[in-house]
C-alpha positions, -999 to 999 in steps of 0.1 A, spaced: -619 -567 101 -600 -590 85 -597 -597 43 -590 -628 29 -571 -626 -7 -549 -641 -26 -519 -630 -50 -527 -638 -85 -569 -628 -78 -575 -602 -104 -605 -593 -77 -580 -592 -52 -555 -570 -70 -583 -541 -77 -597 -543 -44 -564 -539 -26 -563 -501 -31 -595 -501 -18 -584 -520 15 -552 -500 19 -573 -471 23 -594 -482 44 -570 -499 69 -549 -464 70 -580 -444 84 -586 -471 107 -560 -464 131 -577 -479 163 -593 -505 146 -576 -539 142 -576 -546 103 -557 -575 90 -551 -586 55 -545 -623 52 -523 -637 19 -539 -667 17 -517 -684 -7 -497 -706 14 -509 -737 25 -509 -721 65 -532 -692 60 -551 -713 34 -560 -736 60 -572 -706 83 -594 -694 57 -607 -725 54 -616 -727 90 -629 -693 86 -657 -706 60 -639 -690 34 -645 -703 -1 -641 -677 -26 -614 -644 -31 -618 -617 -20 -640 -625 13 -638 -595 37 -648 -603 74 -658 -586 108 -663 -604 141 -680 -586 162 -698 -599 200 -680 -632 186 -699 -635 155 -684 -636 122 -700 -616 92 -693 -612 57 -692 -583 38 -713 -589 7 -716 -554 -4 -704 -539 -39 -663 -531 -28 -660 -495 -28 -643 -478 2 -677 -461 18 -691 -495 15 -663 -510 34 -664 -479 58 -701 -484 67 -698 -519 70 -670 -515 96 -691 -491 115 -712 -513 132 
């Protein structure tokens, strides 16, 4: 799963926590946070089809979904789930 965020999004800022808890019980899983502040990972998230902070993604059998749920961590859990 990958989240998209960027430094000075209040959304982003409360939903870190959130994230970083996530992320540390997802020791197998591959879970990437992506600063998208610079111009570089900007331009990622715009190839991505993302358009508003914070945008969590899986990709899963190559297709990319978003999570669009309310961001608490068993939200974010069962989304990763499947």
């Amino acid at each position: 799963m990958v989240w998209f965020h960027l430094e000075e999004c209040e959304p982003c800022k409360k939903f870190a926590s959130v994230w970083s808890e996530y992320a540390a019980t997802r020791a197998t899983a591959k879970v990437f946070a992506i600063e998208a502040s610079d111009e570089k990972n900007r331009e990622m998230a715009r190839q991505w089809g993302i358009d508003r902070y914070p945008t969590v993604v899986k990709i899963q059998d190559g297709k990319i979904t978003e999570f669009l749920e309310d961001g608490t961590l068993e939200n974010v859990i069962h989304f990763g789930s499947f």
